[in-house]
N, C-alpha and C positions, 0 to 999 in steps of 0.2 A: 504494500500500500504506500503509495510515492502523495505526500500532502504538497501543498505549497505551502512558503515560509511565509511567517506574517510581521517578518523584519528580521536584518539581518544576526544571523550567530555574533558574539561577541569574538575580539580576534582575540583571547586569550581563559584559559578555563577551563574546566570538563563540562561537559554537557551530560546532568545524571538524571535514570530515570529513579526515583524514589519508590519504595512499595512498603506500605503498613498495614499488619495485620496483629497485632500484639494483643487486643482483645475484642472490642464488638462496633469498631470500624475497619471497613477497609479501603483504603484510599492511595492514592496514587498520584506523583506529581513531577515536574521535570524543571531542572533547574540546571539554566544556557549556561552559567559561567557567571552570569553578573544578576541575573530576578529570576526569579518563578514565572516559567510560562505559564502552566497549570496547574491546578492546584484543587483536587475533587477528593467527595467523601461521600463511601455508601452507607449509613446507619443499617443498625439492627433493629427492628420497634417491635419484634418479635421477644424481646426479655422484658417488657414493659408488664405484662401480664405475671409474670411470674418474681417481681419486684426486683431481680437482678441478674447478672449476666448468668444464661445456664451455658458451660463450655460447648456440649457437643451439637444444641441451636447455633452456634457463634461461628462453630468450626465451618457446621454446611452452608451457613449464608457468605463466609466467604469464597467456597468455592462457587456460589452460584453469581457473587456480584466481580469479583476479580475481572474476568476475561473484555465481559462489555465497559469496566471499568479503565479498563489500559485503552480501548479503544478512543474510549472519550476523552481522554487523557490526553493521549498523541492528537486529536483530531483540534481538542481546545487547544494546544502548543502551537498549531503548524508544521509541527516535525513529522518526518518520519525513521523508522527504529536506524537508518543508515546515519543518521547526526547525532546518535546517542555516545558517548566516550563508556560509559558505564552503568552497571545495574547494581542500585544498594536497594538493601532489606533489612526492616527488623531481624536482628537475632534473638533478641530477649529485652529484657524480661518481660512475661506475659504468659497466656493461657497457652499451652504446649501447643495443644490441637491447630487453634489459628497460626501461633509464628509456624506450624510447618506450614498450611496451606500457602503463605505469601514465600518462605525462603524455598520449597517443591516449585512454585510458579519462577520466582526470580529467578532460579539455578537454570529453569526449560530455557527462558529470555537468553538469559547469557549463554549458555551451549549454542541454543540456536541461532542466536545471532553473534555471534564469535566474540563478547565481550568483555570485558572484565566483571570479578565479582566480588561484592565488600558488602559484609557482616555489621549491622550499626546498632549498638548497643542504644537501648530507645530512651533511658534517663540522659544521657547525654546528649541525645539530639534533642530533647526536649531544650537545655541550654544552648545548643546551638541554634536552636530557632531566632536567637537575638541578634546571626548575621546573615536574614534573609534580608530586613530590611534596614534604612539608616533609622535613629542614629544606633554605634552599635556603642555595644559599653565597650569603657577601655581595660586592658589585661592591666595586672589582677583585679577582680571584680569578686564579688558575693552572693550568690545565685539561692534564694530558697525555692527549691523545686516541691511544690505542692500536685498531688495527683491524689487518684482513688486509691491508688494500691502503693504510694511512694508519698514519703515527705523526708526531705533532706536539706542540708543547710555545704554549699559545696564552693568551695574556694577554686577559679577559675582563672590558671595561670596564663597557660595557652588554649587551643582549641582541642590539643590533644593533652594537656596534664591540669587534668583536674582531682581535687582532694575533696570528700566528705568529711567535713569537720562534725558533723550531729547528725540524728535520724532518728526516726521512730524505734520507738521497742515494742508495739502493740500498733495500733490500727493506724493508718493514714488519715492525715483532715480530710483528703477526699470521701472515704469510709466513714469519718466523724458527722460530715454533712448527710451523707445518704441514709445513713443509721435514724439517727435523730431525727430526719426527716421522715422516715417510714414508721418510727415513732408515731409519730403527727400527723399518720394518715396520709400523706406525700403519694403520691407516683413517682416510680423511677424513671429516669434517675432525680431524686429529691432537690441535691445540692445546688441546679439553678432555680429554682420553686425559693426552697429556701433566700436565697440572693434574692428576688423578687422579693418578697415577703416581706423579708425586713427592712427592706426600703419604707416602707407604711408601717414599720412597728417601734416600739420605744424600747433599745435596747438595757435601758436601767431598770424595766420592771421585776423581770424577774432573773436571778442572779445563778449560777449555774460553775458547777467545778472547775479549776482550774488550772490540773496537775503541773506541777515543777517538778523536773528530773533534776539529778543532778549532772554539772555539764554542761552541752547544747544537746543534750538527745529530748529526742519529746516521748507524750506518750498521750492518748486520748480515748483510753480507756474507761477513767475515772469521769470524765466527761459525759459519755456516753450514759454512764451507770445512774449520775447524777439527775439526766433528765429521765430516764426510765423512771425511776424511783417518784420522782417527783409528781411523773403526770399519773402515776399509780393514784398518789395520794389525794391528787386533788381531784381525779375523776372519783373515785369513790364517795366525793361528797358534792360534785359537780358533775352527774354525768357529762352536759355537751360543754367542758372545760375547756378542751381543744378550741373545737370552733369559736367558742367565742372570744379567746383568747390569741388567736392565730400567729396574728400579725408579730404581735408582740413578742409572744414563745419563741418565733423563728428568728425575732430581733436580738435575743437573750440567749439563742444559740449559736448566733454568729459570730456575734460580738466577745463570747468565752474561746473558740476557734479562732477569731483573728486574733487576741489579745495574746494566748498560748504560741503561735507563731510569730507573732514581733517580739515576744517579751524574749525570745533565744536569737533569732536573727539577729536582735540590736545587741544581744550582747557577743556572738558573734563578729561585730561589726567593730564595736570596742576591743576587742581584746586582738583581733587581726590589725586594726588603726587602716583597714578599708573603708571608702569612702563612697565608692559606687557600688550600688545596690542592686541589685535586679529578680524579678519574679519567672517561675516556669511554669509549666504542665497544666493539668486541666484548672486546677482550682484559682491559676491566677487568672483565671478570667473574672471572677469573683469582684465585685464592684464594692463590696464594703472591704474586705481586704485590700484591693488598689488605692483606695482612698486612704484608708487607714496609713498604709505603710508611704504615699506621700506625705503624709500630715508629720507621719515621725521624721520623716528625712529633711522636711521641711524646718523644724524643728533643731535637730541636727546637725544641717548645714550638709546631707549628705545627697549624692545625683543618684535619682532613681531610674532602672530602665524597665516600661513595661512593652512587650509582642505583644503585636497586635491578634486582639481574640481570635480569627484565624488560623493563629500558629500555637493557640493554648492549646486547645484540646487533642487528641490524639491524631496528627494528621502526615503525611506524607512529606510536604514539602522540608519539615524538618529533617527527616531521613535522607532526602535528596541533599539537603546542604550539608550534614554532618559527613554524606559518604563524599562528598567535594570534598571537602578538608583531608579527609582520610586517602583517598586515590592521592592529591598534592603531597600528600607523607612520604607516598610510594606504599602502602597498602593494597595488598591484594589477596582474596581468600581463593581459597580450593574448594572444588563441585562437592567434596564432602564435608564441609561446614555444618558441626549439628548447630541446631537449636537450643538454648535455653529457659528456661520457665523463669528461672532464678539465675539468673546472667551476671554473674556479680561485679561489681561498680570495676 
């Protein structure tokens, strides 16, 4: 399939197709050397029923959305697979079943079209997601990468040496929001509901746990436990507690999640005497969190960087740039590259 170009290649760069499947999207994107030509995502709305991701629904809708998904991919770029330099892929971490179906499909791509192949560790492209577009933050930076199944506090040298300085010991804020939100009657996934929510709510009503680790590691367990317990209590004396309380509740659970992640990051931020700051993964999409950690840097005197919602959530074009950086290393994998569930940093 020969497209026409919709402007020209950049004269310097790889030209990478990206492919993400690490849990219940799968998306696909291509990135010339200098932007994102395309940049697509197929949801699953098939785990909505069932209040969260189930693996083996995940696995088969990516093999069902994959194929028409590259097609649309190449046809939005202008490209075709003859201008591609390379094909990267999640390798981990993520739901086993899905990273095979995208790294089985990447490895066909590259075999068949004779191209190189690079393995991209998906918590790291989620910070590389801050050099699709300008501005990008300057090295060293302080990256708190927040997602469903990851929260981490990660000190970002280069594009290839990066350090975990903190991390969860128990559930991820992504997990903290969806929990609590399925608490409160939510649909999944809860955590933008919630966001919504507390926009209309008054987060001093009602006051909710606040675990400190010792460190920078978090934990958000006790949080969790806190509003169980709580909405136990006062439904037994208020059946329709919830509803009438809604707003407010989900204002009073944000606000304990965003306060648990600045109150590590800034000290993080002190004890490094880094000064730019930046957010990752699904949860910095999160609009009381964005705000919030402006107001602290404001404060501060520190430069925050946030991606554009876009590049929060789990999407491809991050894998596209992360394997950029990585083929520039001189990185290349072999057709027998397993997968990782638990891919470690």
């Amino acid at each position: 399939m020969t497209l026409p170009l919709h402007d020209p290649l950049p004269a310097s760069g790889p030209v990478v197709l990206g492919l993400e499947s690490s849990c219940d999207d799968t998306a696909a994107a291509i990135w010339d050397g200098s932007k994102i030509r395309a940049n697509l995502i197929a949801g699953q709305a098939v785990h909505q029923q069932y209040g969260g991701v189930v693996p083996e629904l995940a696995s088969r809708d990516h093999e069902k959305h994959i194929v028409p998904l590259l097609e649309a991919t190449l046809a939005a770029s202008g490209l075709s697979p003859g201008s591609l330099d390379v094909v990267a892929f999640t390798r981990g971490p993520g739901l086993l079943g899905s990273l095979l179906v995208g790294a089985s499909f990447a490895k066909a791509l590259a075999w068949g079209w004779g191209l190189p192949l690079i393995g991209v560790h998906h918590m790291k492209a989620h910070v590389l997601a801050h050099f699709i577009e300008e501005p990008f933050p300057p090295f060293p930076f302080l990256c708190l990468t927040v997602s469903g199944g990851h929260t981490q506090i990660v000190r970002v040298d280069s594009p290839l040496v990066m350090t975990v300085l903190g991390r969860t010991l128990d559930d991820a804020a992504g997990e903290a929001f969806d929990k609590c939100g399925k608490l409160l009657g939510l649909d999944y996934p809860a955590g933008p509901l919630v966001d919504r929510l507390a926009a209309q709510g008054d987060p001093d009503r009602f006051a909710f746990a606040r675990p400190d680790m010792a460190g920078l590691d978090y934990s958000f367990s006790g949080l969790k436990t806190s509003v169980l317990y709580f909405l136990r209590d006062q439904t037994r004396q208020i059946p329709d507690f919830v509803q009438a309380n809604l707003a407010d509740l989900c204002a009073g659970i944000q606000a304990s999640i965003v306060s648990i992640l600045l109150h590590k990051f800034a000290a993080a931020a002190e004890q490094s005497g880094l000064e730019h700051l930046a957010l990752a993964g699904g949860v910095s999409a999160n609009r009381g969190l964005r705000q919030s950690l402006q107001a602290l840097a404001a404060r501060q005197g520190w430069s925050v960087y946030l991606p554009d919602p876009a590049y929060c959530t789990d999407n491809a074009a991050m894998i596209a740039r992360a394997g950029a950086f990585l083929y520039q290393s001189g990185q290349r994998d072999a057709h027998d590259l397993s997968v990782e569930a638990r891919l470690p940093w």
